[in-house]
BALUM-581185 format. One record per atom (N, C-alpha, C): residue number from 1; atom name; x, y, z. Coordinates in steps of 0.1 Angstrom, whole numbers. Last residue first. Example, Ala and Ser with C-alpha at 12.3 -4.5 7.8 and 13.67 -1.06 7.14 Angstrom:
% BALUM-581185
  seq  atom     xx     yy     zz
    2     N    128    -22     71
    2    CA    137    -11     71
    2     C    129      0     79
    1     N    132    -57     78
    1    CA    123    -45     78
    1     C    132    -33     78
END
This chain:
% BALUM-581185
  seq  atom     xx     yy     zz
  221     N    -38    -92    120
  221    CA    -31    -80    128
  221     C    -19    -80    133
  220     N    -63   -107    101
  220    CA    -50   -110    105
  220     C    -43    -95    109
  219     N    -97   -109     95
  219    CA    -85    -96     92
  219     C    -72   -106    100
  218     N   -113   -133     75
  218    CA   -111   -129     92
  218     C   -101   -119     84
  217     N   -129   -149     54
  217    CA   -135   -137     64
  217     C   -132   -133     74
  216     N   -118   -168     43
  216    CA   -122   -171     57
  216     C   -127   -161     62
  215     N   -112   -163     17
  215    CA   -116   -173     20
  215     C   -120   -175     33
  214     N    -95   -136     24
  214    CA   -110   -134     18
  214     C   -114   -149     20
  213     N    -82   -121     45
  213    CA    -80   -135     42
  213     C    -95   -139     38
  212     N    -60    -95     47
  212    CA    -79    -98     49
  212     C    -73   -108     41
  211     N    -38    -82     69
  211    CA    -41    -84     59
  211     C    -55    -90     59
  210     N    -14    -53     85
  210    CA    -30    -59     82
  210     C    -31    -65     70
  209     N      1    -38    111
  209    CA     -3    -42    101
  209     C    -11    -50     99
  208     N     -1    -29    145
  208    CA      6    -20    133
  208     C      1    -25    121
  207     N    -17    -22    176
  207    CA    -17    -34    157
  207     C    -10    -19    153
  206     N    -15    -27    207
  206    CA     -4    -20    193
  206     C     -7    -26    181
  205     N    -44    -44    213
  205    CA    -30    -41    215
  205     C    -20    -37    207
  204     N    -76    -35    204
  204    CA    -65    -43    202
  204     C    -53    -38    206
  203     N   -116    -29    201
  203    CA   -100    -27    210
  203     C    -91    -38    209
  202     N   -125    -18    175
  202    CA   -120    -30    184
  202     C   -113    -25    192
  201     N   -155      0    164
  201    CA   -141     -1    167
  201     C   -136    -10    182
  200     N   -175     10    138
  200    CA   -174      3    146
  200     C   -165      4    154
  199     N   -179     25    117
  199    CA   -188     22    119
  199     C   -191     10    131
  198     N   -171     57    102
  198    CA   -165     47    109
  198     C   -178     39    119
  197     N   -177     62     69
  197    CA   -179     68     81
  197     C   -177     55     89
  196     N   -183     58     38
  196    CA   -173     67     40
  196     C   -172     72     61
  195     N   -207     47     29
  195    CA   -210     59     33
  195     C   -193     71     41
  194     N   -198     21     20
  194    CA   -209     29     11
  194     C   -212     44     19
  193     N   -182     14     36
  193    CA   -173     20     23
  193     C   -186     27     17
  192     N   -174     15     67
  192    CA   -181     11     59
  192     C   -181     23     42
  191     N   -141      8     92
  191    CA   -152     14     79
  191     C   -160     11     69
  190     N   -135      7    121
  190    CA   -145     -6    110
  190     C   -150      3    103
  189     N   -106      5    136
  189    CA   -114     15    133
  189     C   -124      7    120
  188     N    -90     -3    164
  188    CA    -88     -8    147
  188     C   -105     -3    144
  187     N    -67      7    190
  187    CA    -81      1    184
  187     C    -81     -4    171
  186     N    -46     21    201
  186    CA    -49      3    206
  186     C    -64      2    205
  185     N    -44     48    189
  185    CA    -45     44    203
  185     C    -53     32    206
  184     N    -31     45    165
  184    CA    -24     44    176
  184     C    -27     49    191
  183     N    -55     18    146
  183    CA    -52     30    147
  183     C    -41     34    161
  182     N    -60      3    113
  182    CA    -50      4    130
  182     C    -51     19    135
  181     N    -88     -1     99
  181    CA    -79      7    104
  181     C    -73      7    114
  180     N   -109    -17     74
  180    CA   -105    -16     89
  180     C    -94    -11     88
  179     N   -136    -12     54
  179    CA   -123    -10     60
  179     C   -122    -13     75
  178     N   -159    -32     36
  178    CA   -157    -27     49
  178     C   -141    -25     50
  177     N   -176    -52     23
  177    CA   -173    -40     15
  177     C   -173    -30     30
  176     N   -173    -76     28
  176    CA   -184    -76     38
  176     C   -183    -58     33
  175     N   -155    -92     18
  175    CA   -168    -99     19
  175     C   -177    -87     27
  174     N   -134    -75     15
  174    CA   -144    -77     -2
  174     C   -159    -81      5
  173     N   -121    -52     30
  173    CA   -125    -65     31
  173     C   -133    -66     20
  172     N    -91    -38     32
  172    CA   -103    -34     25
  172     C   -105    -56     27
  171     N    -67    -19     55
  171    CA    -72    -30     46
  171     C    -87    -32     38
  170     N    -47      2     65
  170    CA    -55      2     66
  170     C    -59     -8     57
  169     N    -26     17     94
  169    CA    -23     10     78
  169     C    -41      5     78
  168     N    -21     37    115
  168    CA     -6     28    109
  168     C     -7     23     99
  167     N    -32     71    120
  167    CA    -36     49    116
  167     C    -23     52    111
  166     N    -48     90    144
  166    CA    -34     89    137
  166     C    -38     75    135
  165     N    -82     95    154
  165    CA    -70     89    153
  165     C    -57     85    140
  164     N   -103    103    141
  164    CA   -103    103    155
  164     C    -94    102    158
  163     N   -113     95    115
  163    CA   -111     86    127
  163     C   -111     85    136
  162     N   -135    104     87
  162    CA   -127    111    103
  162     C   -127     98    110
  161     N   -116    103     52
  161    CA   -129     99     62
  161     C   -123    101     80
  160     N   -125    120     21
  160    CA   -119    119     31
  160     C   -128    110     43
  159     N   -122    124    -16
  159    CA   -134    127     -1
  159     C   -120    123     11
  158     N   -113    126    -37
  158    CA   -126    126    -37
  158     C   -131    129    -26
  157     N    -80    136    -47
  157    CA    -88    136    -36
  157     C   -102    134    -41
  156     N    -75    117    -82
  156    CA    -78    130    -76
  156     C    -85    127    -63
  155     N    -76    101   -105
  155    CA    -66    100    -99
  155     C    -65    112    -92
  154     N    -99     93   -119
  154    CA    -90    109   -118
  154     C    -80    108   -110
  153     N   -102     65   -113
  153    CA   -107     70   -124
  153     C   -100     87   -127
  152     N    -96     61    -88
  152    CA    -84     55    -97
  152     C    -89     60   -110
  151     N   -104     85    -63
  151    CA   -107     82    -76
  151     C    -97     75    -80
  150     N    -86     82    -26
  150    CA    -84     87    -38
  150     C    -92     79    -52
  149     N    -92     97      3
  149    CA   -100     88     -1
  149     C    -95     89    -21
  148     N    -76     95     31
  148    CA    -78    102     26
  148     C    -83     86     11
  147     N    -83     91     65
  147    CA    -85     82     56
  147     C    -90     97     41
  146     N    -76    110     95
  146    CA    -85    109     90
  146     C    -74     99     76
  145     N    -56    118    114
  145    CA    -66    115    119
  145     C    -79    108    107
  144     N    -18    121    115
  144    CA    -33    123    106
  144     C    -44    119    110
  143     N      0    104    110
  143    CA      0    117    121
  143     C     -9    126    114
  142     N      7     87     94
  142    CA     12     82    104
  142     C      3     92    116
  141     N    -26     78     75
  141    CA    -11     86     81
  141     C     -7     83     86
  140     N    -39     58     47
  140    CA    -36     62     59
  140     C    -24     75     60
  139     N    -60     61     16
  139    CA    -47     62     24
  139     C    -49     65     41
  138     N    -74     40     -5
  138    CA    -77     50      7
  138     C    -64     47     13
  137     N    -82     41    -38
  137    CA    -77     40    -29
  137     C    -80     52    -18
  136     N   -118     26    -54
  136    CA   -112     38    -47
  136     C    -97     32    -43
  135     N   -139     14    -67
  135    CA   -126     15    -76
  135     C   -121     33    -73
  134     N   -160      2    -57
  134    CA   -159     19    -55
  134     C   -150     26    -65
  133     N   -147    -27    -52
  133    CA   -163    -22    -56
  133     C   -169     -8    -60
  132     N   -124    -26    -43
  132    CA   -128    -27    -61
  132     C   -139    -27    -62
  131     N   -103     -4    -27
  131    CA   -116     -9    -30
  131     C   -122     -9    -40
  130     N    -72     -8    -16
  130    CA    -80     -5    -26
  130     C    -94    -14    -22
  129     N    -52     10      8
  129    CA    -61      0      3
  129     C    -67      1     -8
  128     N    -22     18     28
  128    CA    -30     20     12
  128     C    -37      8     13
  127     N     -4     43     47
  127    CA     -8     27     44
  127     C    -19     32     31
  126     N     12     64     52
  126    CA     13     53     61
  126     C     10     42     57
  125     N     20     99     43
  125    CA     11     81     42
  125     C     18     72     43
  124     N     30    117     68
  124    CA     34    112     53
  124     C     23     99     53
  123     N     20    160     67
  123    CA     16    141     75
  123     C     21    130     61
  122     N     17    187     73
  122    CA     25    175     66
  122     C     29    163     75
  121     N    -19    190     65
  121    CA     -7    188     73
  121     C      1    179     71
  120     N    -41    188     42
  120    CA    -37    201     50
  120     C    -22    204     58
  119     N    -34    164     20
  119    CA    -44    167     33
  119     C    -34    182     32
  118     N    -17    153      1
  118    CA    -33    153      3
  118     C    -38    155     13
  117     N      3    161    -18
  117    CA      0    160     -7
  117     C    -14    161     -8
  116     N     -2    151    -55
  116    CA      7    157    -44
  116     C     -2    156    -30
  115     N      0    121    -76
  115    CA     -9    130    -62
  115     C     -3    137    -51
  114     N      9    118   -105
  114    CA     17    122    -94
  114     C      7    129    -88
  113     N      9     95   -132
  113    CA      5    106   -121
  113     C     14    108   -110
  112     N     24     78   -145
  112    CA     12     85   -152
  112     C      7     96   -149
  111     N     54     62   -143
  111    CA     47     68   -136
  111     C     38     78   -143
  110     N     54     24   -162
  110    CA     58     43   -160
  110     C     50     44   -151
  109     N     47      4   -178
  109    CA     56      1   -162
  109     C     63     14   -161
  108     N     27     -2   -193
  108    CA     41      8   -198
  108     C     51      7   -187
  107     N      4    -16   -178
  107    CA     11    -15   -189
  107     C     18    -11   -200
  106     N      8     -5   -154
  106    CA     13    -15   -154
  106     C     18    -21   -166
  105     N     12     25   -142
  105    CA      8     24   -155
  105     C     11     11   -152
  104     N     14     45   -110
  104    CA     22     38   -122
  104     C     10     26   -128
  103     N     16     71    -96
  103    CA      5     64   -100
  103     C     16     56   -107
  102     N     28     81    -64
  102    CA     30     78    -76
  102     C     22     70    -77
  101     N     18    105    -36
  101    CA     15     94    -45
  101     C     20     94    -58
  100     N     33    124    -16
  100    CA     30    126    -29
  100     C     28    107    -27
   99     N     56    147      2
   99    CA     46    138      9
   99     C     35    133     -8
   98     N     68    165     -3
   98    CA     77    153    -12
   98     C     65    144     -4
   97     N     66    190      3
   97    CA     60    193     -7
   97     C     64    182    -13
   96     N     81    197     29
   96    CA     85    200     14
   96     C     78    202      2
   95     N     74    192     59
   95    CA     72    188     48
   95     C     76    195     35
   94     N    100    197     82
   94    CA     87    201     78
   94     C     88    200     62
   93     N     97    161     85
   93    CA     94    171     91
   93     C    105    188     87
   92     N    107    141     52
   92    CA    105    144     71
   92     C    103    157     71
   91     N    109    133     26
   91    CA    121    140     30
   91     C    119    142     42
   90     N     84    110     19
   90    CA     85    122     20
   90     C    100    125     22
   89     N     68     88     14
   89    CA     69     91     22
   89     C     76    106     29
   88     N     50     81    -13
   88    CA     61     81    -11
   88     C     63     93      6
   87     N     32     54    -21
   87    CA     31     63    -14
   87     C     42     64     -9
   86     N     20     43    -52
   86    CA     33     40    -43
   86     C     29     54    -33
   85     N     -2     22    -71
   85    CA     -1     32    -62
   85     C      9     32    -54
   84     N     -3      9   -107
   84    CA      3      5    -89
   84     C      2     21    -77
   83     N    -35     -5   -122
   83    CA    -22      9   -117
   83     C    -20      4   -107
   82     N    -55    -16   -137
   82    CA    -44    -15   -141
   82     C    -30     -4   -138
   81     N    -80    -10   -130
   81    CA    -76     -2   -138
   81     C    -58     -3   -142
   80     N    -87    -30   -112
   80    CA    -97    -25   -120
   80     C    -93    -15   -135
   79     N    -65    -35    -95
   79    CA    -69    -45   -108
   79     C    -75    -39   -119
   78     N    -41    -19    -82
   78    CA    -54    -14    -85
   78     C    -59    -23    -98
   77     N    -20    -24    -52
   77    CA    -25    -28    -74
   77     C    -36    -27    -71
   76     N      0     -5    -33
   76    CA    -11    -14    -34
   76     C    -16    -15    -49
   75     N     26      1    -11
   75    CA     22     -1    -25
   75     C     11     -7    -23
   74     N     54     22      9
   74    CA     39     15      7
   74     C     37     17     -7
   73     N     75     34      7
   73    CA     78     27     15
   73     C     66     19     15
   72     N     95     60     -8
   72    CA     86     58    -11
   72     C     88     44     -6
   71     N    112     89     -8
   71    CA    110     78      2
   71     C    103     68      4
   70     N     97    108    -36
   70    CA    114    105    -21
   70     C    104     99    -14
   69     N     89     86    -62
   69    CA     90     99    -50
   69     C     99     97    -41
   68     N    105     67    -86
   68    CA     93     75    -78
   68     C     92     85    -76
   67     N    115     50   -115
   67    CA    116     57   -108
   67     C    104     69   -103
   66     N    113     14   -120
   66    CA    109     26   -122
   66     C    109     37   -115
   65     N    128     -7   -141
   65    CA    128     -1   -127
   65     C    116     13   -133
   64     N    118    -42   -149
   64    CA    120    -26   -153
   64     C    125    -22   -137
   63     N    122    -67   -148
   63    CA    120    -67   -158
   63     C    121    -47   -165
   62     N    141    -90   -127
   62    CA    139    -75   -129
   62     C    133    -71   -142
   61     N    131   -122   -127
   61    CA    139   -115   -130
   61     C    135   -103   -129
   60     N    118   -150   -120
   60    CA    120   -143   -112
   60     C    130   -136   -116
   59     N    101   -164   -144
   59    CA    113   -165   -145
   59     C    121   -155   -133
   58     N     75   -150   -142
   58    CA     76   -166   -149
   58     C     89   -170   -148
   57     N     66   -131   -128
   57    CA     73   -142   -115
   57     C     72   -152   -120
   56     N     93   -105   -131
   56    CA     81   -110   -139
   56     C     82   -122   -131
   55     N     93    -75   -109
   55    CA    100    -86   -114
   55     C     89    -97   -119
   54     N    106    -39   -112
   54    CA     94    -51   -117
   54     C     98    -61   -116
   53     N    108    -20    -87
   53    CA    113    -28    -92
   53     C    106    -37    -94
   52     N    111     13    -86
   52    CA    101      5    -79
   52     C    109     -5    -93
   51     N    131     40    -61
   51    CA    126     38    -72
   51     C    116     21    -71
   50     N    134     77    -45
   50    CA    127     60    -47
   50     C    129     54    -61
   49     N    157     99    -42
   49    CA    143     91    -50
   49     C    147     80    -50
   48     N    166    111    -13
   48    CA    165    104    -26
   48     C    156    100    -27
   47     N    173    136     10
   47    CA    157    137     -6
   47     C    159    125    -14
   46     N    188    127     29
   46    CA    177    132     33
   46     C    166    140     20
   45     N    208     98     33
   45    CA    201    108     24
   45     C    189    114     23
   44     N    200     73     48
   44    CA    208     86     50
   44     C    207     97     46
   43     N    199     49     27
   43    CA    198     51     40
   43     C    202     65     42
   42     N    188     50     -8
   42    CA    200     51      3
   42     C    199     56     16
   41     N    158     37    -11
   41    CA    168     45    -17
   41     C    176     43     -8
   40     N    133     24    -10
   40    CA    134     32     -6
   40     C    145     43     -8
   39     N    114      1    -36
   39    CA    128      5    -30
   39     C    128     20    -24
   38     N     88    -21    -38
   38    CA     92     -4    -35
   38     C    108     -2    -30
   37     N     82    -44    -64
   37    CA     85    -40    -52
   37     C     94    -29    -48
   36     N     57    -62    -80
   36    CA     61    -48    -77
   36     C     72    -44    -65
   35     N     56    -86   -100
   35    CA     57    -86    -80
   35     C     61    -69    -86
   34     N     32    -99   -119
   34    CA     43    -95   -117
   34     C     46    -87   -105
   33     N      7   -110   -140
   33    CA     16   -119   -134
   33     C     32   -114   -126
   32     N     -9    -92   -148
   32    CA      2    -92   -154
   32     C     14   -105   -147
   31     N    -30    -93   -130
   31    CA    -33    -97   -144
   31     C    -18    -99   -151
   30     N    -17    -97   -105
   30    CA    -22   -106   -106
   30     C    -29   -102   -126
   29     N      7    -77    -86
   29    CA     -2    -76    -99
   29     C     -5    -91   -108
   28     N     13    -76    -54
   28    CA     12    -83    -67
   28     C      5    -82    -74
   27     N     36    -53    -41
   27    CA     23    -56    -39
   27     C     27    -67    -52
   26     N     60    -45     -9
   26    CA     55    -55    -20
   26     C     43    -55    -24
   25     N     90    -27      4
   25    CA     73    -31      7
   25     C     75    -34     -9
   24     N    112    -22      9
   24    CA    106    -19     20
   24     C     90    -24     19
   23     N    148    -22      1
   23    CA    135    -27     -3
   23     C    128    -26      9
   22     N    171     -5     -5
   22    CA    168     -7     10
   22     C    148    -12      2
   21     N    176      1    -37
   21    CA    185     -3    -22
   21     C    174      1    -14
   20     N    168    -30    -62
   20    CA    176    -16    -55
   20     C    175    -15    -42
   19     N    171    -62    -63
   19    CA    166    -54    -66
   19     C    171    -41    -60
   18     N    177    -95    -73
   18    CA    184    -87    -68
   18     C    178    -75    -70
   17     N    159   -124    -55
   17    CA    159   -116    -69
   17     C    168   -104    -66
   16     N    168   -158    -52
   16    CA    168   -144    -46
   16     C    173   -135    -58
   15     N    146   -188    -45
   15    CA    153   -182    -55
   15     C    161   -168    -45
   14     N    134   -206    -30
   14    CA    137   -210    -39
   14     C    147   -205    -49
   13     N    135   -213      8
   13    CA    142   -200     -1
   13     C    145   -209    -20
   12     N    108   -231     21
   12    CA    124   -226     18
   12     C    126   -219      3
   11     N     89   -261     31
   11    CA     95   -247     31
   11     C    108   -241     25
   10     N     82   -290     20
   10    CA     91   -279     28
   10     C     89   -267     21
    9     N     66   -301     -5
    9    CA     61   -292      6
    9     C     64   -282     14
    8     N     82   -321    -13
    8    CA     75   -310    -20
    8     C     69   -298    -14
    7     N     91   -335      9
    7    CA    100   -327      1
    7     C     91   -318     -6
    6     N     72   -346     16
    6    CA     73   -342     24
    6     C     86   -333     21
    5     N     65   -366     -8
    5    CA     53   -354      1
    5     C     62   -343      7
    4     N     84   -380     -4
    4    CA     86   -369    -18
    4     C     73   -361    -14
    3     N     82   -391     18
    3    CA     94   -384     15
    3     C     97   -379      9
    2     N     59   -405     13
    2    CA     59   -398     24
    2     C     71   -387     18
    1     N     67   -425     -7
    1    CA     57   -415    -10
    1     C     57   -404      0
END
């Protein structure tokens, strides 16, 4: 009994899904049962388009591609409304006009929208959260100070929030309807979502990434 415990259990590579080139980020769409994942495109190439690769996880197979923005390296599922948000990161300095959000449709597995740059400076987005209480995404920069705040209802800037600081990535807590924000000078910035304003901040050693572990109420860095 130990030894079929202890088989069931291990660890390890069950499958490997083949998807486009240089994969960079994952979200999961939990009504549709299906892994999203962002392809960045060919190393080197200074405009390819991204594309995003569906795979259904009844039978780990490709079920669509879909094609993005240049460079496109963050995702996050929007339940409330049934859309993937991809932030495509751009072609680099000086910005083009390729710094843009793809909306994608989960039930057509198309792109619906397209949020061109959203701030003033060509800053590329860094990170993505959703909040299902507000049925908002909020984006980070790499080289931005502020939390750009996007409607999933208009898929349009609503607001924005001041940090003070360039963030690496930012997470949405359910239990406590609060962001937290890495930010690059060795803090993590506590936003409260009913008012859009920074409401606390950690001091922490280089956090780059972030998840919230809604069963236990703690952030992971």
């Amino acid at each position: 009994a130990l030894s079929v415990a202890n088989s069931v259990h291990a660890a390890g590579v069950i499958g490997t899904v083949k998807v486009g080139d240089v994969p960079w980020a994952v979200t999961y769409d939990s009504v549709k049962n299906e892994i999203f994942v962002v392809n960045e495109g060919k190393v080197g190439t200074s405009a390819s388009t991204g594309a995003v690769s569906v795979i259904a996880d009844s039978n780990n197979t490709v079920v669509a591609t879909i094609p993005v923005g240049v460079t496109p390296r963050h995702a996050v599922y929007d339940s409330g409304v049934g859309k993937i948000y991809v932030a495509n990161t751009g072609s680099g300095y000086p910005n083009d006009g390729s710094y843009t959000i793809s909306v994608i449709s989960d039930a057509t597995n198309s792109v619906i929208a397209t949020i061109p740059q959203l701030n003033p400076y060509p800053q590329y987005p860094n990170g993505l959260a959703y909040d299902p209480e507000k049925g908002e995404i909020f984006v980070a920069y790499g080289y931005w100070s502020y939390l750009s705040v996007i409607s999933d209802k208009t898929d349009k800037v609503s607001g924005m929030v001041f940090l003070g600081m360039n963030s690496g990535d930012v997470v949405y807590d359910s239990g406590k309807g609060e962001l937290f924000a890495t930010l690059f000078n060795n803090t993590i910035a506590v936003v409260a979502d009913s008012n859009n304003t920074v409401t606390a901040t950690i001091p922490i050693n280089g956090p780059a990434r972030l998840a919230y572990d809604s069963a236990k109420n703690e952030i992971f860095v």
